[in-house]
N, C-alpha and C positions, 0 to 999 in steps of 0.2 A: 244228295248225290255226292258221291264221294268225286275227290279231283285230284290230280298227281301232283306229286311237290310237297306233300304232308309233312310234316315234322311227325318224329318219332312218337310224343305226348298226342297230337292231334290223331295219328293214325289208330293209337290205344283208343283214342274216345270213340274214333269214327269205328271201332271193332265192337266197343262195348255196343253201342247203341245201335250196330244192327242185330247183334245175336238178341237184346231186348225187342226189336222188332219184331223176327222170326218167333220169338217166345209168345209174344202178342197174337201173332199168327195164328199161331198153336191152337193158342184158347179159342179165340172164334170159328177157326174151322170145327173145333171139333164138336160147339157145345154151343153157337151161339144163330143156327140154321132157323130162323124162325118159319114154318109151315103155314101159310095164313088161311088155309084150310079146318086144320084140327086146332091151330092155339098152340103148338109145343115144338121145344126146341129142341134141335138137334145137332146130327151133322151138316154143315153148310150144305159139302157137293157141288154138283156142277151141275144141275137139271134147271136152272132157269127157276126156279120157280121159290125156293127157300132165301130168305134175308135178313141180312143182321137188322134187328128190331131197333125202335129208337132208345129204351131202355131198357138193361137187364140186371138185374141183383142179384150180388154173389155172396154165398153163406160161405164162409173160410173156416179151414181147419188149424190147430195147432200143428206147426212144421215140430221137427227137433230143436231143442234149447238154441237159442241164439241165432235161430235164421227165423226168416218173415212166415206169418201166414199164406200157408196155400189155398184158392178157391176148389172146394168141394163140390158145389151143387149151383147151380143158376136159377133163377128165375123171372119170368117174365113177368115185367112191369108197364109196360108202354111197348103196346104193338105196331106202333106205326112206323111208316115205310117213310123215311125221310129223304127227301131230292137231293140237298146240300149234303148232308150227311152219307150217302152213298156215294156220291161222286167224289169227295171227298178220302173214301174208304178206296174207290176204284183206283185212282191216281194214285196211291198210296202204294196198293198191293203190286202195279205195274214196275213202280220205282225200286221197293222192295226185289223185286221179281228181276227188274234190271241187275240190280248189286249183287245178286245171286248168283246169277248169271256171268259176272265181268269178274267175279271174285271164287270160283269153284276151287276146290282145296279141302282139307280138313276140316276147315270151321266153316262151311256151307251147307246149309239145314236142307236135306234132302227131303222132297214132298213125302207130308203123310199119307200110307196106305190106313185108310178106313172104313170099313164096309165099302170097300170095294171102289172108294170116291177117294181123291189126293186132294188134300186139307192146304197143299201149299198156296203161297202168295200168286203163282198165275192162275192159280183157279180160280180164288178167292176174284180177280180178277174176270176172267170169263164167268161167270156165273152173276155179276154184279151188272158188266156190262150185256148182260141178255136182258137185264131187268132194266136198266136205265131210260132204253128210248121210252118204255111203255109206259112203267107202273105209276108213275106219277102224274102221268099226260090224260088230259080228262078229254076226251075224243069227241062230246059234244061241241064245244067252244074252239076245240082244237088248240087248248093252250096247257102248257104244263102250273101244277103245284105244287106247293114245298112239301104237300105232303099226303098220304093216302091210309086207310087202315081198313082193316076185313070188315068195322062193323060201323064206321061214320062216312065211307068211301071218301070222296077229296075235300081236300080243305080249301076254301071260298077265297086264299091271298096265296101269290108265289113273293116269297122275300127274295129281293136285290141280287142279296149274297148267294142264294141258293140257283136263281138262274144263274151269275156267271161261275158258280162253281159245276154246273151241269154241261156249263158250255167246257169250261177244262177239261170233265169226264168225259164229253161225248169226242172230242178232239184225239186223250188220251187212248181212249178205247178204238177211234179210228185209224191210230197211230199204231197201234198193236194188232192191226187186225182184226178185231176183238168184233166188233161193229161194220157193216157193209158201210162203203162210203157215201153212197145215196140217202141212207137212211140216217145216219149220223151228221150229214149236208142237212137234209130237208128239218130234224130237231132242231140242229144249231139255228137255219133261218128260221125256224119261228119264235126261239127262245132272244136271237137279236132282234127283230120284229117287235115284240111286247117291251124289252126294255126300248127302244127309240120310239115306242108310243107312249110310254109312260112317264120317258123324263121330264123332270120339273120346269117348268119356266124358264130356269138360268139353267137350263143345262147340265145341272148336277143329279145324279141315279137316286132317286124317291130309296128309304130301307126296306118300304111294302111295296109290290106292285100290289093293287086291287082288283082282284077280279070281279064279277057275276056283282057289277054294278052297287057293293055295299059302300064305297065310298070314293072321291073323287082322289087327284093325285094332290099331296102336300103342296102346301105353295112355297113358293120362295123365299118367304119371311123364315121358314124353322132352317134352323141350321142344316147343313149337310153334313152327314159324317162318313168317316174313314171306307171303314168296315164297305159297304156296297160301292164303291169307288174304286176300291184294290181289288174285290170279287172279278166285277167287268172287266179289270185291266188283266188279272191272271186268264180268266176265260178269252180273251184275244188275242194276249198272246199264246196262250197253249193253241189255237190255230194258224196263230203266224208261224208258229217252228212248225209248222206241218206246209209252208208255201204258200200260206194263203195272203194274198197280200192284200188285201178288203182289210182282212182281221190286223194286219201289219199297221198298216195306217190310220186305223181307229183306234190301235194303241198307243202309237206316236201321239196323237191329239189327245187321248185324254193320262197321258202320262204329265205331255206340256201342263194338263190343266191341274194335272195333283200337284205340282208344284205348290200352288198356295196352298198347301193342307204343311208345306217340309215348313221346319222351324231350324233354321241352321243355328243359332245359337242353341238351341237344347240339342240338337243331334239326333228329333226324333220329328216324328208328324203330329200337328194334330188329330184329336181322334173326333171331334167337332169343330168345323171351318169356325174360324173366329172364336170360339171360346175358350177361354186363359188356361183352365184345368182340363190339362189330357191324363186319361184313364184307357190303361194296359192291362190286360187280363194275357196270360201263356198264349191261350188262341191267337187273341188278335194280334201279337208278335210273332209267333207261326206263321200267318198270314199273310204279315209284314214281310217277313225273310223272305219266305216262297216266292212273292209276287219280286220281291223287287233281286233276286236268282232269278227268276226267267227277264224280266227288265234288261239286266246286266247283259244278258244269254243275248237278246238282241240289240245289244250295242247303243241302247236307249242313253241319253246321255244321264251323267251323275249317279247313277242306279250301283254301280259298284260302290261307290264314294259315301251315299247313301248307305250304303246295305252296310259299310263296316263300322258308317258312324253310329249307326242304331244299333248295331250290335254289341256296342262298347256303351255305349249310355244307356240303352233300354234293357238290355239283357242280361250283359253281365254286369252292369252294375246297379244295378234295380232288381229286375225279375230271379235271378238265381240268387236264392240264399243262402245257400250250400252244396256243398260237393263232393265227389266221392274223391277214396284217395288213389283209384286209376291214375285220376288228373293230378295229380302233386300233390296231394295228403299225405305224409308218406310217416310224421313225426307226432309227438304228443303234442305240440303245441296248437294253438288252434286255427293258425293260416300259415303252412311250413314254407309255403311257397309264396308266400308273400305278396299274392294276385288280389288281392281284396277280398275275397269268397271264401269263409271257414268252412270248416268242416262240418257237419254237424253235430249239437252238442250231445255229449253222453250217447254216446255212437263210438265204439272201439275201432281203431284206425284198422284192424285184421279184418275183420265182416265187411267195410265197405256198402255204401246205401246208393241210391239211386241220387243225380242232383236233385235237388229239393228246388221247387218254382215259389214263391210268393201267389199268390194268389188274385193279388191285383195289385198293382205302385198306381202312385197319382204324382201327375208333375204339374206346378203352379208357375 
């Protein structure tokens, strides 16, 4: 989300990186509508009934000499209709759809007309959140799954992460509209329902819930980690900024409790309570930011303090390994700007590349 007071270089970045949104955009509306009907992919649209699938593989053509390959053709690899992964796309396209919106002007990507369906980021939206309360909700048990497909229907576990990322979506979606608010209430309660039956012993969020009785909840003794801790804290508070103050104060409490997960000497959290080597993949720093931007948003204590120290030890000086010359590349040398962060190698400073992520750091 963009915020005023930018510096001139930030505001450059904060531009590039939406118009690659909108590009993002682009491609899944137009090509990425999985039909779980027929098997094929198309335009997303807005009928409720088409989804971005869990996987899809793209055949690239040669662009002209010295720009990137463009994707040609798709294909579908993995049909499934994933919980986390949606609601995670929904929140996305609403935030998008926001910045669109607060930023109209010349460089504001106007919805795609296509067959008669507009490809843009609030559709993408509304069509997401029609699917959300249902397709993953297995109505026998009356409990949601991480995950559903046209020809294995539900999968037997909901993962941690993926209830409180459904709880974000369903909050966001109720936030926009998007969702009746009774119906986006009664998901949210059964999706906080399963996780407060499932928590561990000591209180910490299990990574599986288990459903349809194939295995009990972890005990106490395995670590707890990161990742479904921050999930539950984003999902409470993306309903506390909606008023809810239930969700308010079960963020309060388990923010107090991630405490012990911060390591103030390193500047970052553990990604497993107690043990020495934390491992950071782009995602779970995405995650990182996100959750501890809405934290900050309500006034949680340390949460800003936090969020700029991780972003200076985890991110940009671990996870980016390169940079485009937007950001200060601007010379032949190989870090002009002197940030820590080169350029990349054999990379002409004219064409400019997207920042380059590492793939995963590990800190001891």
């Amino acid at each position: 989300m963009l915020r005023p007071g930018l510096t001139p270089r930030e505001g450059t970045l904060a531009l590039v990186s939406r118009q690659q949104a909108i590009h993002l955009m682009d491609w899944v509306g137009r090509s990425f509508g999985l039909d779980p009907s027929t098997g094929r992919l198309n335009v997303l649209g807005t009928n409720g009934v088409r989804y971005v699938p869990a996987e899809v593989r793209a055949t690239d053509r040669q662009g002209p000499a010295g720009l990137p390959r463009r994707p040609e053709s798709f294909t579908l690899v993995d049909a499934r209709y994933t919980l986390g992964e949606q609601a995670r796309g929904l929140a996305s396209a609403l935030a998008l759809a926001a910045v669109e919106e607060r930023n109209a002007g010349p460089w504001a990507a106007a919805p795609l007309q296509i067959e008669g369906a507009q490809a843009g980021a609030r559709d993408y939206a509304r069509n997401a959140a029609a699917l959300l309360p249902e397709r993953a909700f297995e109505p026998t048990s009356g409990t949601f799954r991480s995950s559903w497909s046209p020809d294995a229907g539900y999968s037997p576990v909901l993962e941690t992460a993926d209830a409180g990322d459904a709880l974000a979506g369903l909050a966001a979606a109720n936030g926009a509209g998007l969702v009746a608010s009774d119906i986006a209430a009664a998901r949210a309660a059964v999706l906080t329902a399963t996780l407060a039956a499932q928590a561990r012993p000591d209180l910490w969020y299990p990574d599986v819930i288990v459903q349809d009785g194939l295995a009990g909840v972890p005990a106490a003794t395995e670590r707890p980690t990161l990742e479904p801790q921050l999930a539950v804290l984003g999902g409470r508070l993306a309903w506390a900024a909606l008023g809810d103050a239930e969700a308010l104060a079960a963020a309060r409490t388990l923010w107090g409790r991630l405490g012990a997960f911060w390591d103030d000497d390193a500047g970052t959290f553990q990604t497993a309570l107690g043990e020495p080597l934390y491992v950071y993949t782009p995602a779970l720093a995405a995650r990182v930011v996100t959750v501890l931007d809405a934290a900050a948003r309500a006034g949680l204590p340390e949460a800003e303090t936090r969020l700029s120290a991780f972003f200076r030890g985890t991110i940009r000086a671990g996870l980016v390994t390169s940079e485009i010359w937007w950001t200060g590349e601007v010379g032949s040398g190989p870090d002009d700007d002197l940030d820590g962060i080169p350029k990349p190698g054999d990379v002409p400073v004219g064409h400019g590349v997207a920042p380059a992520f590492r793939r995963e750091i590990r800190f001891e």
